[in-house]
C-alpha positions as CSV (number, residue, x, y, z in Angstrom):
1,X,75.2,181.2,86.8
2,X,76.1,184.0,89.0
3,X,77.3,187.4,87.0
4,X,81.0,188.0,86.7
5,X,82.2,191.3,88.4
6,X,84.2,194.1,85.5
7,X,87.7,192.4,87.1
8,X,86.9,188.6,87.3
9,X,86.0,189.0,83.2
10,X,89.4,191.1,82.6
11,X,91.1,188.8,84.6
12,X,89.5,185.3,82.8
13,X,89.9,187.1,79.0
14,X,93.8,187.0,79.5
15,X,93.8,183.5,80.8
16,X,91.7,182.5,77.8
17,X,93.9,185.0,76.0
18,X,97.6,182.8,76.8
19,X,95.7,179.5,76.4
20,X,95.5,180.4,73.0
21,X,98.9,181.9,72.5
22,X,100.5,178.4,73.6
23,X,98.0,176.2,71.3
24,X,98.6,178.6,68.5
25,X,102.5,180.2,68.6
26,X,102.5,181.0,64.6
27,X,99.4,183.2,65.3
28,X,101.3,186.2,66.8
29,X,103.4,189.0,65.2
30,X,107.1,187.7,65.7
31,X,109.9,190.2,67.1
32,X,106.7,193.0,67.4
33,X,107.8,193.8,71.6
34,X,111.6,192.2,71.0
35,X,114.4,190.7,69.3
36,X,114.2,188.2,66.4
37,X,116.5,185.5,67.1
38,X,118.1,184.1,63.7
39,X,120.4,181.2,62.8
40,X,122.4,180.8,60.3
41,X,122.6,177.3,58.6
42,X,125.4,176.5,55.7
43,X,128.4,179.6,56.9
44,X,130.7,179.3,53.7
45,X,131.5,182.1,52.0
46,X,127.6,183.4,51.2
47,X,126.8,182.4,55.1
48,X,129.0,184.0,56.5
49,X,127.9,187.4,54.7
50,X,124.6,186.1,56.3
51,X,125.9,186.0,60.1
52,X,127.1,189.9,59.4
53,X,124.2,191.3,57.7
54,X,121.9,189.7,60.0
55,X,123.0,190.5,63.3
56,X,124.1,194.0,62.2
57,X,120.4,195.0,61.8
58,X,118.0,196.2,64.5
59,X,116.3,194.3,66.3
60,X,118.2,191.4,65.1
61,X,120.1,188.5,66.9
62,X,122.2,185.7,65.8
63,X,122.1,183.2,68.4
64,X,123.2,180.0,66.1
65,X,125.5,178.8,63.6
66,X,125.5,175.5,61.8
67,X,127.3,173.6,59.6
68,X,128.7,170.0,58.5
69,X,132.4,171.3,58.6
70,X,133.2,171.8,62.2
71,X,135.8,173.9,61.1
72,X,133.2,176.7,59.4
73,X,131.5,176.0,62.6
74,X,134.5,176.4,64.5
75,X,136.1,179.4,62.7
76,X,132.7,181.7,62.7
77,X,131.8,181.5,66.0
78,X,135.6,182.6,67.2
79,X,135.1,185.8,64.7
80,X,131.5,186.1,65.7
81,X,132.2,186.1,69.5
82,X,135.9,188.2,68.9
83,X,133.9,190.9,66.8
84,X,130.2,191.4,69.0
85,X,131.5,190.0,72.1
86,X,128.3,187.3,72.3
87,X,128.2,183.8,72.3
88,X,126.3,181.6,70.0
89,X,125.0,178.4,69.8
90,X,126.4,175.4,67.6
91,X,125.4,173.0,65.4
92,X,126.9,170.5,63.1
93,X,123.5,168.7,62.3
94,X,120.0,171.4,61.3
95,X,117.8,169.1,62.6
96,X,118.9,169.4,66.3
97,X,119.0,173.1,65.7
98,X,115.8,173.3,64.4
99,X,114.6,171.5,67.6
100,X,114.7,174.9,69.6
101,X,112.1,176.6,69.7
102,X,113.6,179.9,70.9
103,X,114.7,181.0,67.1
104,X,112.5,182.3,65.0
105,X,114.2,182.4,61.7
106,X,117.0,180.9,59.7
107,X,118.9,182.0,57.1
108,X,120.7,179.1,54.8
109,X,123.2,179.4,52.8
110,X,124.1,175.7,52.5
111,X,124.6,173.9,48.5
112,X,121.6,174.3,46.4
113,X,121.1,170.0,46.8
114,X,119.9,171.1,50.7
115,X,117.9,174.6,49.9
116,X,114.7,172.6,49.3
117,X,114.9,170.4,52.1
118,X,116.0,172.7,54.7
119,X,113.1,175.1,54.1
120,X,110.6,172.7,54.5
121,X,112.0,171.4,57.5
122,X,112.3,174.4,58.5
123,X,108.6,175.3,58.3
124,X,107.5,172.3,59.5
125,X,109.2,173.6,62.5
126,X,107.7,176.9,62.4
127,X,110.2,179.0,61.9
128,X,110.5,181.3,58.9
129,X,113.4,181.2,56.1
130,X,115.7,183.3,54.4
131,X,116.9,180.5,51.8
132,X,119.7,181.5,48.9
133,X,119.3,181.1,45.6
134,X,118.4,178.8,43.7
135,X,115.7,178.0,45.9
136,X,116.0,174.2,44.7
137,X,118.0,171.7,43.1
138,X,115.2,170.3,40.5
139,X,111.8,171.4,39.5
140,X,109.6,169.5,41.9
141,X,111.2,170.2,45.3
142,X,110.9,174.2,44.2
143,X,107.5,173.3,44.6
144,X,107.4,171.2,47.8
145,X,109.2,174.4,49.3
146,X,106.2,176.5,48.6
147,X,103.6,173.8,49.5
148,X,105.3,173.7,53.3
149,X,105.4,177.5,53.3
150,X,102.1,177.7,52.7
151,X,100.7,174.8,55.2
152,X,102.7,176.5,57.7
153,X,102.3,179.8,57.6
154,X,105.6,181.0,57.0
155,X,107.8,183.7,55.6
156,X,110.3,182.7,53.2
157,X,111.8,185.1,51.1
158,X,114.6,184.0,48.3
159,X,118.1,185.3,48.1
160,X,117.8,187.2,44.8
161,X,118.4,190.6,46.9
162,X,118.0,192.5,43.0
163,X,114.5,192.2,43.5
164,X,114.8,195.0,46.3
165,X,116.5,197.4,43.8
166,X,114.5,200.5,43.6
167,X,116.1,201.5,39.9
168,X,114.9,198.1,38.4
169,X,111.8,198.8,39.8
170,X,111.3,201.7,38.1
171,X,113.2,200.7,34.4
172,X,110.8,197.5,34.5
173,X,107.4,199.4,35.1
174,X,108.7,202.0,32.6
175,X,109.2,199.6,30.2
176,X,106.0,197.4,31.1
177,X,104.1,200.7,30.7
178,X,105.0,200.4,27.3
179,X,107.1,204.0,27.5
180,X,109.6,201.9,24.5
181,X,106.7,200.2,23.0
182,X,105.8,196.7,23.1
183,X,109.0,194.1,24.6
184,X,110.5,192.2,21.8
185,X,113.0,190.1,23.8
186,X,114.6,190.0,27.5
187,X,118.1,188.8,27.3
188,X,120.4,187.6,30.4
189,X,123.9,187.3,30.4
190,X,126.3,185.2,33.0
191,X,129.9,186.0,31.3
192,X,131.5,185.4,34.2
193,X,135.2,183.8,34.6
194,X,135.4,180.2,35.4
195,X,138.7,179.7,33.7
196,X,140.5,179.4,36.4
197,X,140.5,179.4,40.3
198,X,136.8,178.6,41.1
199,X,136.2,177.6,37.4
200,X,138.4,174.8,37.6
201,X,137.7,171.4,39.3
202,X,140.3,169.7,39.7
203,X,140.3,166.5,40.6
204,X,141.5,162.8,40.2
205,X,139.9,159.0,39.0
206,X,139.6,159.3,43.0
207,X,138.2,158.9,45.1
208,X,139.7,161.7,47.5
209,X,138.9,161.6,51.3
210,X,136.7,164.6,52.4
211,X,138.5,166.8,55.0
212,X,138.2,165.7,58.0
213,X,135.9,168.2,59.8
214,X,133.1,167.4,57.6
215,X,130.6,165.3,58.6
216,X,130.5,163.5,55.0
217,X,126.8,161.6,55.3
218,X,125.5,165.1,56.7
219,X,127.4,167.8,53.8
220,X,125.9,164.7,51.4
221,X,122.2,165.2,52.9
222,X,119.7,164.5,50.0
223,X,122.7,163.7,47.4
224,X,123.8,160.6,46.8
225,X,126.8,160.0,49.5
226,X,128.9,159.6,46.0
227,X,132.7,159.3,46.3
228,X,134.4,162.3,46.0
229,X,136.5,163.2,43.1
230,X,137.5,166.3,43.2
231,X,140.7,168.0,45.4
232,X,138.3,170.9,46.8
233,X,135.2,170.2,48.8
234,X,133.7,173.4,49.1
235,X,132.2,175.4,46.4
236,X,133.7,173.4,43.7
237,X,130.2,171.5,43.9
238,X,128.4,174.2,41.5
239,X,130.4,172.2,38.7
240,X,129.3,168.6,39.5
241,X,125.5,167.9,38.8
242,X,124.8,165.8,41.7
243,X,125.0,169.1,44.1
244,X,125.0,171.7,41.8
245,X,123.3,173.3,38.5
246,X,126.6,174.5,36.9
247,X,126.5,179.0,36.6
248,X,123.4,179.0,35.1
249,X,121.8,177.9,38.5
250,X,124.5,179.8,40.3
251,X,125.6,182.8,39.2
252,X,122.7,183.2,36.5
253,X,119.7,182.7,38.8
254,X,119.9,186.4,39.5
255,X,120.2,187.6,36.0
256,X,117.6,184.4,35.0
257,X,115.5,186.5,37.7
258,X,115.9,189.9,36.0
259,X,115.2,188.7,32.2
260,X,111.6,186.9,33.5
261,X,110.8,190.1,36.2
262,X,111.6,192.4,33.2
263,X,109.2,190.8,30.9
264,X,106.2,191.4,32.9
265,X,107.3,188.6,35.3
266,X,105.5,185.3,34.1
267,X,104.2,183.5,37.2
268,X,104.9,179.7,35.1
269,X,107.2,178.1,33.5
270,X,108.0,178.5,30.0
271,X,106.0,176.5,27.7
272,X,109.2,175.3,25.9
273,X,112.5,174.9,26.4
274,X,115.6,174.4,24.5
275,X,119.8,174.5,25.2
276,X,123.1,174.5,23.4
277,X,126.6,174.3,24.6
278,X,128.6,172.2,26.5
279,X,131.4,171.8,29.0
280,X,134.6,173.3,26.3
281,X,138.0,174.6,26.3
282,X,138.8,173.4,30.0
283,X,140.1,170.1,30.9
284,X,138.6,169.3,34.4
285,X,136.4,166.9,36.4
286,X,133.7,169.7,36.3
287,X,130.3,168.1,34.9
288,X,128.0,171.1,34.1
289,X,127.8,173.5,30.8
290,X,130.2,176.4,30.8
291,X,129.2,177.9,27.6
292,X,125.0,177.7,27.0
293,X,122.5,179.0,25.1
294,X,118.8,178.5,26.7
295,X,115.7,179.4,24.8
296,X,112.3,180.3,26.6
297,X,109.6,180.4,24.2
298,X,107.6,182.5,25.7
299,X,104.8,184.7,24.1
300,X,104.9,187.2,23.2
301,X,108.3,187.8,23.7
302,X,111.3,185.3,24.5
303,X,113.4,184.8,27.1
304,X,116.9,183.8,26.1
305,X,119.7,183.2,28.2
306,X,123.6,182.8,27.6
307,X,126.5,181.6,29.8
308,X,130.4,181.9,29.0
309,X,133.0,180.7,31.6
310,X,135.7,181.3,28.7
311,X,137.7,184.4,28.3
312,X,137.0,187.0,25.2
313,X,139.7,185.2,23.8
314,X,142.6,182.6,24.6
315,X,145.4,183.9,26.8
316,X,143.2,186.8,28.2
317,X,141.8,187.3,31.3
318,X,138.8,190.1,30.5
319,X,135.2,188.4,29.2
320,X,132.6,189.1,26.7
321,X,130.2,191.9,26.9
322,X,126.7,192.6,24.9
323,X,125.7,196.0,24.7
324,X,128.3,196.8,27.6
325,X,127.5,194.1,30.2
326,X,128.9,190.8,31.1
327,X,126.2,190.0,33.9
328,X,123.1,191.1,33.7
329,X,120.4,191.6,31.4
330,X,119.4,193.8,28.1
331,X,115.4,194.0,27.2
332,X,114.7,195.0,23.3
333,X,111.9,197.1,23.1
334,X,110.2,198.4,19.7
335,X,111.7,202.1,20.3
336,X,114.9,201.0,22.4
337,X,116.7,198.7,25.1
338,X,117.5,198.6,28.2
339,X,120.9,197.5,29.4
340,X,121.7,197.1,33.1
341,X,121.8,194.5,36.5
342,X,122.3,195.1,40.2
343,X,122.2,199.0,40.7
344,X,119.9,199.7,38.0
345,X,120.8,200.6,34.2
346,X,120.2,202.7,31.0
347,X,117.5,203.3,28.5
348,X,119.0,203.4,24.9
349,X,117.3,204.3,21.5
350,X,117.7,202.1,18.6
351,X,121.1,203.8,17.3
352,X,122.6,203.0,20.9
353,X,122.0,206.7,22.2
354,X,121.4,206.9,26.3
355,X,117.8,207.9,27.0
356,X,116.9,207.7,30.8
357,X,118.8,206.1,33.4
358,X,117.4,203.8,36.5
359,X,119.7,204.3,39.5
360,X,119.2,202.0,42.5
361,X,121.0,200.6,45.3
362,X,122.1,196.7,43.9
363,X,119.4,195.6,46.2
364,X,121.0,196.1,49.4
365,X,117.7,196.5,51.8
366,X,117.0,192.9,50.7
367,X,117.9,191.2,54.3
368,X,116.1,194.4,55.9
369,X,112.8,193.6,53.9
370,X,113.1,190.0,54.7
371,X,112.8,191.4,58.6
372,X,110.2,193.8,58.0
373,X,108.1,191.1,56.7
374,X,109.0,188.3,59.2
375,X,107.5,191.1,62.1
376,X,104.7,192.1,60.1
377,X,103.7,188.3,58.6
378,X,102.6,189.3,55.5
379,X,104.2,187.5,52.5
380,X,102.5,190.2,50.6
381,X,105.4,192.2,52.1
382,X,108.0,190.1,50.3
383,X,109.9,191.3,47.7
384,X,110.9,187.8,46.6
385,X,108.5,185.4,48.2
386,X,109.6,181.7,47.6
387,X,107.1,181.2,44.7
388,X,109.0,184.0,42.5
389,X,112.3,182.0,43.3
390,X,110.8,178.9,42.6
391,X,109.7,180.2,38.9
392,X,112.8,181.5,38.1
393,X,115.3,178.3,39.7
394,X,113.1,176.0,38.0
395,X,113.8,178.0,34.7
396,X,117.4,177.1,35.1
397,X,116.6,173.7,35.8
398,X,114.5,173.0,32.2
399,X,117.7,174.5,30.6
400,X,119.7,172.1,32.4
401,X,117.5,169.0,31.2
402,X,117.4,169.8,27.8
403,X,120.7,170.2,28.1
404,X,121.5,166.8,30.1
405,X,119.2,165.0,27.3
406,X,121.1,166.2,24.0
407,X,123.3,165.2,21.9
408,X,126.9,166.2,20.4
409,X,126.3,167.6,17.0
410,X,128.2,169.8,14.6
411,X,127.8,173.1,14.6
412,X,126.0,173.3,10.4
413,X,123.9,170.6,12.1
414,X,122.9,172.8,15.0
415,X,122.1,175.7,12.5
416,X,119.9,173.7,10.2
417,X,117.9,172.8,13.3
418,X,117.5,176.4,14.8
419,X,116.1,177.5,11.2
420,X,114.6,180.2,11.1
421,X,114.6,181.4,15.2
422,X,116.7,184.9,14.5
423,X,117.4,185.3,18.1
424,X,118.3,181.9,18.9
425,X,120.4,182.1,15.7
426,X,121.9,185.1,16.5
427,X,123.0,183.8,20.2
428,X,124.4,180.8,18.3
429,X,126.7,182.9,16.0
430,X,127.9,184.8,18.4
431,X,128.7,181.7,20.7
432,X,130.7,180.0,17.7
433,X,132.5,183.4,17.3
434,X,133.4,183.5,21.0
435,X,134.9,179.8,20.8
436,X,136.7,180.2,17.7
437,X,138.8,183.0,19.6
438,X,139.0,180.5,22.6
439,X,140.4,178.1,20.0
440,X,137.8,175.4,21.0
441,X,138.2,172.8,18.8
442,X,134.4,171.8,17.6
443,X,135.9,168.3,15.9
444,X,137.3,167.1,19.3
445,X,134.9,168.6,21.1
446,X,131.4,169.2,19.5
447,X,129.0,171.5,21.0
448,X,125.3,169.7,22.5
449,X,122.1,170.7,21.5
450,X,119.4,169.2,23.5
451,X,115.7,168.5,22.5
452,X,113.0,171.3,22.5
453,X,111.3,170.1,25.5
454,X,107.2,170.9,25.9
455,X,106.1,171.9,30.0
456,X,102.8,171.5,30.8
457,X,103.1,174.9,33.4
458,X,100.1,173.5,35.7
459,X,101.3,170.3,36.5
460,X,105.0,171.1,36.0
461,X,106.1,168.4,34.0
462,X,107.2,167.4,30.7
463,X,104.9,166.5,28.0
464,X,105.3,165.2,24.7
465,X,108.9,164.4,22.7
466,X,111.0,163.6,25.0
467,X,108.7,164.0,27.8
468,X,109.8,160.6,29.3
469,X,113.6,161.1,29.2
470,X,113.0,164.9,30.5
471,X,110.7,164.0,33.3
472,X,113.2,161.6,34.7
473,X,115.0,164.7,35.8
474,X,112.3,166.7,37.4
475,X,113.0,165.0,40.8
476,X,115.5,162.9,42.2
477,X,116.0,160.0,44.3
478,X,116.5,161.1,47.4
479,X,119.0,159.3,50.4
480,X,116.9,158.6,54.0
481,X,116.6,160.0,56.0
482,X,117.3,163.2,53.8
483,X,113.7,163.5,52.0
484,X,111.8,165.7,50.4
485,X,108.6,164.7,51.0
486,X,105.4,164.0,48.7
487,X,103.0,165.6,51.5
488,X,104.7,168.5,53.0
């Protein structure tokens, strides 16, 4: 073999060099020498945050837009071009658009029944994925989502942007330090009005026709393609369970986020599970609980959760609070609490004096850390990798099933079976105390308790009482060729 001269081996090493490149094109930093070119799939109202925050950042390009209603499609792309003078691509159906292999990234913001399925497609197609919150629509697709990620080498960060706020940072270390003694609870709170406007569903023995820029079988995608009863396509779908989780998978995933992160962060499920409450005081189509209690048995401290849709009171339009906040969290520590949510929050002692306050910044550099760690491929870089979405959607989702399993009972009933649980209890009282001012009728329309439910937090299922009934919810069927598949 004759002996290669200094520039014939320079020369071969970068042909070897680009061989590799093409067999391996998830090998390489992405965006390290230029642009990262995102798309933006789902551009509702969240989405179309997404096309602006996105494209506003360094480095940063939008370069395509997708959605089942041509007329989102349509109506961002004539903004998007009007307001950075660029043109963008179009899609009506994310499997063409994850056919090009120019974008690196998407960002969805499409109904939670899609979030799974689109982020393993879009691994599977290598590109990485910003994916809103919840992160699934059931417990066993969360976990298909971080099976593809992992196969494929991907970023995929979830959209609970609080997790980049540098003031609950700092509260939750100062608490896990144990600078208020040991944790005795972490409460979150979703009082959010759904009274009216977005709260309402209305709707008709149907079936209504969908508008007619939606591709129907596409919007339905993993759903069942089920008629449509309600007068308002879009975002109305939180309410129905067939695309939705109701506000505890919408609104409260954040604050469900918050209560688990404050507690230390438990990387499983909650070994049990129980709900109260109930769909009361509104007379809609809407399927999903408006008022719920959901308890987390975790040890050493519980998790306990609460949703209100209902004003403080009939006729008014201002909500609940507990210890000042309507949506967000409160952690009781031995020696004090702390109260806050997006932005940060206060330390208080026992008599309800103000101690130390966290400020942050509501987690606004949450896109911006999503970029930094698409460039540097680290999912150690994440500040909400898909797994710690998964954990905390999948939360929602056991509160959901106990809830779908229960039964209507009265509310001395309900008492005599949370015995001698004095949180539980004490979200109860405080529940019936809240619908008695809303002038809820408990005779006509009785509040539902479902089971307490036992998780086997390995294999993320069901065991014991119940277990069978429970499990049954844990996945879905799903509509070809919209499947989440067993093997990712």
């Amino acid at each position: 073999m004759s002996k290669l001269t200094r520039r014939e081996f320079i020369k071969s090493s970068v042909a070897a060099g680009a061989a590799i490149a093409v067999l391996a094109p998830n090998s390489r930093v992405r965006g390290a020498n230029n642009d990262l070119r995102f798309a933006v799939v789902g551009t509702g109202g969240q989405g179309g945050g997404h096309v602006r925050y996105f494209n506003e950042k360094k480095g940063v390009r939008v370069v395509a837009i997708c959605d089942a209603d041509k007329a989102h499609v349509e109506s961002k792309t004539r903004d998007f071009e009007k307001k950075y003078g660029q043109k963008v691509k179009t899609y009506i159906d994310v499997r063409k658009l994850l056919e090009d292999k120019s974008i690196d990234a998407i960002t969805s913001a499409t109904p939670n029944h899609w979030h799974s399925l689109v982020t393993i497609w879009a691994c599977q197609a290598g590109k990485d994925v910003y994916i809103e919150k919840p992160v699934s629509h059931n417990i066993w697709e969360g976990r298909k989502a971080i099976e593809a990620a992992r196969k494929y080498d991907r970023i995929v960060q979830t959209g609970t942007q609080k997790r980049s706020d540098q003031g609950l940072m700092e509260a939750f270390k100062y608490m896990q330090d144990g600078k208020m003694g040991a944790i005795k609870w972490s409460r979150g709170f979703c009082y959010k009005p759904r009274f009216s406007g977005n709260g309402i569903v209305n709707g008709t023995n149907g079936p209504i026709s969908p508008p007619e820029t939606v591709d129907y079988n596409l919007w339905c995608g993993p759903a069942e393609m089920a008629p449509l009863r309600r007068k308002q396509l879009h975002y109305k779908w939180h309410w129905v369970w067939n695309t939705g989780n109701g506000d505890l998978g919408n609104q409260g995933i954040h604050e469900m986020d918050l209560a688990r992160w404050a507690l230390g962060g438990p990387e499983k499920l909650a070994p049990r599970v129980i709900s109260i409450g109930g769909r009361l005081g509104v007379n809609d189509a809407g399927e999903t609980a408006n008022t719920q209690i959901i308890f987390f048995d975790y040890k050493p401290a519980p998790l306990i959760f609460e949703v209100r849709g209902l004003p403080r009171k009939k006729g008014d339009r201002s909500m609940d609070n507990f210890r000042g906040t309507r949506i967000g969290i409160c952690v009781q520590c031995e020696d004090g609490y702390f109260v806050g949510g997006g932005g940060g929050g206060w330390t208080y002692d026992n008599s309800g004096k103000k101690i130390k306050q966290f400020s942050g910044g509501g987690g606004g550099g949450h896109h911006q850390n999503f970029i930094d760690a698409v460039r540097s491929h680290k999912v150690s870089d994440l500040n909400s990798d898909i797994e710690k979405g998964h954990i905390s959607s999948a939360l929602c989702h056991m509160g959901n099933v106990s809830h779908c399993i229960g039964k209507k009972m009265p509310a001395s009933e309900i008492k005599k079976a949370i015995g001698d649980n004095a949180e539980l209890m004490d979200s109860f009282e405080r529940m019936l105390s809240h619908l008695n001012a809303n002038e809820v009728d408990l005779a006509k329309e009785p509040i539902t308790m479902g089971p307490m439910l036992t998780m086997d937090t390995t294999k993320e299922k069901f065991v014991g009482e119940y277990s069978d009934w429970a499990n049954m919810y844990v996945a879905r069927n799903y509509r070809e060729p919209f499947v989440v598949p067993e093997k990712v």
